[in-house]
C-alpha positions as CSV (number, residue, x, y, z in Angstrom):
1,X,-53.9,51.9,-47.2
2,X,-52.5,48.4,-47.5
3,X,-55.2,46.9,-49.0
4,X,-54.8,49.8,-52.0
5,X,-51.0,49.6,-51.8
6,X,-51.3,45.8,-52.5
7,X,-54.1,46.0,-55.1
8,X,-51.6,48.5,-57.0
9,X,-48.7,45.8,-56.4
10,X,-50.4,43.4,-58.7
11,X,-51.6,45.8,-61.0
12,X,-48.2,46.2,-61.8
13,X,-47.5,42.7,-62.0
14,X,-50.0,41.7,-64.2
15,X,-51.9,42.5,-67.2
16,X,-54.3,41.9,-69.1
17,X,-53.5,41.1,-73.1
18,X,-53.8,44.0,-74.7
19,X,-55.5,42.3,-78.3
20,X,-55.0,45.4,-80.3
21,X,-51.6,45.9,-80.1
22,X,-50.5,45.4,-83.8
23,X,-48.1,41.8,-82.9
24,X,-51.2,40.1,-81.5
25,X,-53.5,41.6,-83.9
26,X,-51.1,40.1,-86.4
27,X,-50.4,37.0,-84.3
28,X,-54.7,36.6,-84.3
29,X,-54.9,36.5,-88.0
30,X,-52.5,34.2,-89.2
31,X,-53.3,31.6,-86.4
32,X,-57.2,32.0,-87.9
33,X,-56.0,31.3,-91.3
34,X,-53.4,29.4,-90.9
35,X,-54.7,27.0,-88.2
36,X,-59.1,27.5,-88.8
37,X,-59.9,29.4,-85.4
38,X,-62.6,32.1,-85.1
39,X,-60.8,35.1,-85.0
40,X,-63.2,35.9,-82.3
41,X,-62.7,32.8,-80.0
42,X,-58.6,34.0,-80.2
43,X,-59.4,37.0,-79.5
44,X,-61.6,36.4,-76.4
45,X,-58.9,33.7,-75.2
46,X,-55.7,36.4,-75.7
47,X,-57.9,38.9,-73.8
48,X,-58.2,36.9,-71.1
49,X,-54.5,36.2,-70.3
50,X,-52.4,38.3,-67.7
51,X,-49.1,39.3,-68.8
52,X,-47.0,38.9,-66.1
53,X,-43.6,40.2,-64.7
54,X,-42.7,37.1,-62.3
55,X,-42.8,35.4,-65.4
56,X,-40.2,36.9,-67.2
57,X,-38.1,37.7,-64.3
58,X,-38.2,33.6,-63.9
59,X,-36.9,33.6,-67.4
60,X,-33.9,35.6,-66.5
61,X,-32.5,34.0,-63.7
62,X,-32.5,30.2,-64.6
63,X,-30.8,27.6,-62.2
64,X,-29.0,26.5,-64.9
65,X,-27.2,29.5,-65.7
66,X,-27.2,30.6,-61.9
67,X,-25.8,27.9,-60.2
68,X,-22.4,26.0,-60.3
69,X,-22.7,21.9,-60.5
70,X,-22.0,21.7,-56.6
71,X,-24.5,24.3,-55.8
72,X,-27.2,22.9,-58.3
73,X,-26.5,19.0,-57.6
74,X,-27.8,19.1,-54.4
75,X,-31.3,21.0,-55.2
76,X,-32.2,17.4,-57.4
77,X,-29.8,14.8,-55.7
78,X,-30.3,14.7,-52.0
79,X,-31.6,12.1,-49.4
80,X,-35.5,13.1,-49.8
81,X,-35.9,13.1,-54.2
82,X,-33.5,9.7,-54.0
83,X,-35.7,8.0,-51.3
84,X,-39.4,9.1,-53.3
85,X,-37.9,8.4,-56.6
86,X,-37.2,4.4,-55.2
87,X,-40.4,4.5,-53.6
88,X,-42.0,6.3,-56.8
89,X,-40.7,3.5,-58.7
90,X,-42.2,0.5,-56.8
91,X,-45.2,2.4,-57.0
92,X,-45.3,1.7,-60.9
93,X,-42.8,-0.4,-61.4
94,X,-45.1,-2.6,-64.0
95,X,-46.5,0.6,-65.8
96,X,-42.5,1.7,-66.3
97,X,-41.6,-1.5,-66.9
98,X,-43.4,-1.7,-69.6
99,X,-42.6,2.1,-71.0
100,X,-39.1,1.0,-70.8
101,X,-39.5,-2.2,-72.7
102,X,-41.6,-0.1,-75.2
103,X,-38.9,2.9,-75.4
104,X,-35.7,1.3,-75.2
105,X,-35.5,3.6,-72.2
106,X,-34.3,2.4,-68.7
107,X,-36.8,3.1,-66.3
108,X,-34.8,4.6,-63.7
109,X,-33.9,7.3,-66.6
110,X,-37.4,7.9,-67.0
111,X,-37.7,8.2,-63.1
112,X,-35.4,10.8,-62.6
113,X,-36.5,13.0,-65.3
114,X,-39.7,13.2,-63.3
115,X,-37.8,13.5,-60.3
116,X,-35.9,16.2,-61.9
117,X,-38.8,18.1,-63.5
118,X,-41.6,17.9,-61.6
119,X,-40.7,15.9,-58.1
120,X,-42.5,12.9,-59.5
121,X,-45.6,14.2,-60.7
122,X,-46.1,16.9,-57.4
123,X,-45.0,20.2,-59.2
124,X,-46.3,20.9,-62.3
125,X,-46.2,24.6,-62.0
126,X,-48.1,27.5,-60.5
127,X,-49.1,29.3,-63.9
128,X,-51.7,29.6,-65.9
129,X,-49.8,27.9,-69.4
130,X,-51.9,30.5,-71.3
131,X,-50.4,33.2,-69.2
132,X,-46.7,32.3,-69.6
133,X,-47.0,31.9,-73.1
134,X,-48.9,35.0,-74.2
135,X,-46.1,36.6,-71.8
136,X,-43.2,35.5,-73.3
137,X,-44.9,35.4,-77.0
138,X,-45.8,39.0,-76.5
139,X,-43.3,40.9,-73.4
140,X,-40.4,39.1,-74.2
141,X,-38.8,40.0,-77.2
142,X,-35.9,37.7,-77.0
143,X,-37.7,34.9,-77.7
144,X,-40.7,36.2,-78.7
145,X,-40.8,34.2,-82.4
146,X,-40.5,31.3,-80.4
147,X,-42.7,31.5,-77.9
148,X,-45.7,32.9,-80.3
149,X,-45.4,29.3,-82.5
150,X,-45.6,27.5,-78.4
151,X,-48.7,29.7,-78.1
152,X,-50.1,28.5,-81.2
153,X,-49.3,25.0,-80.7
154,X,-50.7,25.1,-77.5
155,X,-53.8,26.7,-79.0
156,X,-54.0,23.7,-81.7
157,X,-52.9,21.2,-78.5
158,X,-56.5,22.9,-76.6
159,X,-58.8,22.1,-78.8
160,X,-57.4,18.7,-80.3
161,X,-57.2,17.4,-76.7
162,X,-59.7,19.0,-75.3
163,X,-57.6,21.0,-72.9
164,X,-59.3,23.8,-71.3
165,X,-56.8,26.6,-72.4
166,X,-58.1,29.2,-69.2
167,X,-57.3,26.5,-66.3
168,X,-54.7,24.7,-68.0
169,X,-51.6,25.1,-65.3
170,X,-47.8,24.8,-65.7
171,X,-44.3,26.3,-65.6
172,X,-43.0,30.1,-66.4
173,X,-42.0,28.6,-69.6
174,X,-45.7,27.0,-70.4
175,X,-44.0,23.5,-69.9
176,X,-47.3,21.1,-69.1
177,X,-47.9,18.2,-66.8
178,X,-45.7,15.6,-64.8
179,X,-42.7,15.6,-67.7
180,X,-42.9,18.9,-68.3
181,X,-43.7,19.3,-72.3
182,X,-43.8,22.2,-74.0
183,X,-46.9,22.3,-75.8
184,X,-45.2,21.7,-79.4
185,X,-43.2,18.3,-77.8
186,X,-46.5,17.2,-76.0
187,X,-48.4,17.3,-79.9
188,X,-45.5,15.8,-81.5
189,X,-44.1,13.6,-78.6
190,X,-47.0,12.7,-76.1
191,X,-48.5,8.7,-76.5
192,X,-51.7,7.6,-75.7
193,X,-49.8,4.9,-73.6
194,X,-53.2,2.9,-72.5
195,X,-55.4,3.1,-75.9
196,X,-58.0,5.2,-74.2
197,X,-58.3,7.5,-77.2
198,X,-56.8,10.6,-74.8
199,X,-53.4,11.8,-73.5
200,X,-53.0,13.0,-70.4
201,X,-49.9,14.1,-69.2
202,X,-50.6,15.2,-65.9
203,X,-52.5,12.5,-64.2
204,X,-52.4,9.2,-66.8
205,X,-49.1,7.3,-65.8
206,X,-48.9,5.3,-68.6
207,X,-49.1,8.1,-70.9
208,X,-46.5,9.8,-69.1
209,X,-44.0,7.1,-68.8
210,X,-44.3,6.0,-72.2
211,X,-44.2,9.8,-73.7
212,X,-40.6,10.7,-71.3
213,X,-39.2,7.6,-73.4
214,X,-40.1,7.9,-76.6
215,X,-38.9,12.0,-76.2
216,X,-35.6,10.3,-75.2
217,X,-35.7,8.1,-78.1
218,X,-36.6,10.2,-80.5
219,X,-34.1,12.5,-79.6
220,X,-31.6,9.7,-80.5
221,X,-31.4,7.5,-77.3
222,X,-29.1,4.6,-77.6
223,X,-30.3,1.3,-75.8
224,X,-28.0,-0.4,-74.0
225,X,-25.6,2.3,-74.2
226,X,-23.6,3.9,-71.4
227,X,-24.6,8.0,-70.6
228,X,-21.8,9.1,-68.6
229,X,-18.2,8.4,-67.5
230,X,-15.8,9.9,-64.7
231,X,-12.2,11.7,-66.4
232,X,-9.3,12.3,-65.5
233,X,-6.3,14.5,-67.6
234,X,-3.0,13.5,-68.0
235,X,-0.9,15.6,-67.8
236,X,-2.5,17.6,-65.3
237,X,-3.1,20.7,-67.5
238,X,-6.5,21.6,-68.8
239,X,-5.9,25.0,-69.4
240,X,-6.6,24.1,-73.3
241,X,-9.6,21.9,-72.4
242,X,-13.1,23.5,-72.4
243,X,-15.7,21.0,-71.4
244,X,-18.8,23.5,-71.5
245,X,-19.9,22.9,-75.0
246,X,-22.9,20.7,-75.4
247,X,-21.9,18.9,-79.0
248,X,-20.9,15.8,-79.7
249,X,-17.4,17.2,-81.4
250,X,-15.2,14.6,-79.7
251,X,-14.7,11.0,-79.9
252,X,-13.9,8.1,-77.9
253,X,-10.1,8.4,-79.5
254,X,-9.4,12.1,-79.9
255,X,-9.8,12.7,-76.2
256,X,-7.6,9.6,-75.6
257,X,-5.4,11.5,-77.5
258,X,-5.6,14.7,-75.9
259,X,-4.6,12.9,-72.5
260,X,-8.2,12.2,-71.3
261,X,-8.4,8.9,-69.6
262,X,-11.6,7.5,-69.5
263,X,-12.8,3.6,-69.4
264,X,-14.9,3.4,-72.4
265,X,-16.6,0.4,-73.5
266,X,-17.6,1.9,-77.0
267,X,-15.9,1.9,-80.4
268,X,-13.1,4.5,-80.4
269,X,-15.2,6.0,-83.3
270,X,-18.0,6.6,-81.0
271,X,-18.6,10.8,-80.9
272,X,-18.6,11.9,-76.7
273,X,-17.9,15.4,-75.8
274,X,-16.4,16.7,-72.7
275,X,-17.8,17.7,-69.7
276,X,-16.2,20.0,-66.9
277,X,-18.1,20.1,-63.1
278,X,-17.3,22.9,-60.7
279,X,-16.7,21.6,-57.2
280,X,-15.9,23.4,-54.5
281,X,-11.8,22.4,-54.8
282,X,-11.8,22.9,-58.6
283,X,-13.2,21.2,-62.1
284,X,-14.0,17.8,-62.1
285,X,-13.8,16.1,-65.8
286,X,-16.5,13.7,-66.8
287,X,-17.3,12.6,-70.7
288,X,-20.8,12.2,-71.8
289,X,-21.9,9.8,-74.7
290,X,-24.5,9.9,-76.8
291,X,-27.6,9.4,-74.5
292,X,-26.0,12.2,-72.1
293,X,-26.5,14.5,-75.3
294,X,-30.1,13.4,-75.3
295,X,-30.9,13.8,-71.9
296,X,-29.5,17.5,-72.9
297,X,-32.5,17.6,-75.8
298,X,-35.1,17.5,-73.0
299,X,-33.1,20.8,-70.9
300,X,-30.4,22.5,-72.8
301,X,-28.1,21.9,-69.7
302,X,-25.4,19.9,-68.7
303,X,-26.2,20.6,-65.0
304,X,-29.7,19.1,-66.1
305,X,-28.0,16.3,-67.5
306,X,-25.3,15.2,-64.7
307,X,-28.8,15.7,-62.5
308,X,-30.8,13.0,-64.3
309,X,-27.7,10.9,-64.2
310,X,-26.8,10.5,-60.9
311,X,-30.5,10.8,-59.7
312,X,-31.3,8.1,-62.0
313,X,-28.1,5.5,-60.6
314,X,-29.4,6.4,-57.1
315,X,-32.5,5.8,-57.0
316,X,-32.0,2.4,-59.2
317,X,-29.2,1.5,-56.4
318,X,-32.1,2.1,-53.6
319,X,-34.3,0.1,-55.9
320,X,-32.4,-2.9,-55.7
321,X,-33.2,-6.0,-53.4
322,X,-31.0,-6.3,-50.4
323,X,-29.7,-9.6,-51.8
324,X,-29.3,-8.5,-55.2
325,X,-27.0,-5.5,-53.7
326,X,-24.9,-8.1,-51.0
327,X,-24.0,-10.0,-54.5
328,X,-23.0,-6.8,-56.3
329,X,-20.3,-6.1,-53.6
């Protein structure tokens, strides 16, 4: 009786693709003209993906949008990540080195984000990228629009990289490989870092570290630039302050104005928006610059963001020589 009971279980789970409902039927035929695929070979691929309900459930219940700072920060900031990430780092230190002098990007920027995504490489995801695509292109009308042009893309991404689409593996999103791209980013974003004439995000370092930075700079990084700075309000009276919008709408001056102290070393022109972080005895203010916006191109989060920062300044800070660390006291 168990063994039936479970057997039912996943039935209800997962699915197979249904190919003659009318949206992938219609979904089929403009990918064959549009994009010169056998209407066959999409059909056998769509038929063999399993729509599933864990998927969309993971959808709906995002850390992100679960979680307050103080209960997120420590999933991504804690003693274990910040020690891996330093020893992550001497690991490759030439290879990201090098990514950084290429990018503009600081390495321990690019370290975190893998730190953040994907513990350094170590979880790229438990699903079948066909699956959660076809799922959420399909089963998930929210973003359905969406989700069916990362289904095509990742159908284009298949056969230009020669990426089996049946065993490729990532996240419930369809996020691939050690920095997590979807597969639109990784054909628009993804270098072939060592000339090999092949990218390969999930086991080629080079490619990886050089793609995370130029995603950052293409998404406007800033060299040299600070990301973000601790706040404080005077007077003591927020109540008109928001600090959950993720634009740059403010400037270096206008928060000055509005009582917002902050050490800046930019222009008073420069844009910066405002950031508010639950703790446990109340918001915390913090003002993030342009490369904290751009950090928030890569996860559409300011918890995301505030992650990758202060994962990224420890595990530099563990990074650096013991007498490079004595002279910075």
């Amino acid at each position: 009786m168990l063994a039936v009971w479970l057997i039912c279980m996943a039935g209800a789970q997962a699915a197979a693709l249904d190919v003659e409902r009318p949206d992938v039927r219609q979904f089929i035929a403009r990918v064959a003209q549009q994009d010169s695929f056998s209407t066959r070979r999409l059909r056998k691929l769509l038929k063999a993906a399993q729509s599933q309900e864990s998927i969309i459930e993971a959808m709906d219940r995002p850390a992100e949008k679960a979680k307050l700072w103080y209960e997120y920060r420590p999933i991504f900031v804690n003693e274990k990540r910040i020690q891996e990430g330093a020893e992550f780092w001497a690991l490759h230190r030439a290879e990201l080195e090098r990514a950084s002098a290429q990018t503009g990007v600081p390495a321990e920027y690019i370290v975190a984000i893998l730190g953040v995504e994907t513990y350094y490489g170590r979880l790229t995801g438990r699903y079948r990228v066909l699956d959660a695509l076809a799922t959420l292109a399909f089963d998930y009308p929210a973003r359905a629009r969406f989700f069916q042009d990362e289904l095509e893309q990742f159908l284009i991404l298949s056969r230009e990289a020669a990426i089996n689409p049946l065993t490729a593996m990532g996240s419930y999103a369809g996020a691939m490989g050690a920095p997590q791209f979807m597969p639109s980013n990784y054909r628009r974003y993804a270098v072939d870092a060592d000339h090999d004439g092949h990218i390969d995000l999930w086991t080629n370092w080079p490619d990886i570290f050089v793609s995370v930075g130029n995603y950052l700079r293409e998404h406007g990084w800033n060299a040299g630039e600070p990301v973000l700075a601790e706040a404080s309000i005077e007077p003591d009276d927020p109540e008109t302050l928001d600090g959950r919008k993720l634009d740059l709408s403010e400037t270096v001056a206008s928060l000055h104005a509005q009582g917002i102290r902050f050490d800046s070393a930019l222009p008073s022109d420069a844009p910066v928006m405002l950031i508010a972080a639950d703790e446990p005895d109340g918001i915390h203010w913090r003002v993030g610059y342009q490369n904290f916006y751009t950090i928030t191109r890569y996860n559409h989060s300011a918890l995301y963001a505030m992650a990758v920062y202060e994962l990224a300044a420890a595990v530099k800070l563990r990074s650096m020589p013991a007498d490079v660390m004595e002279n910075s006291r």
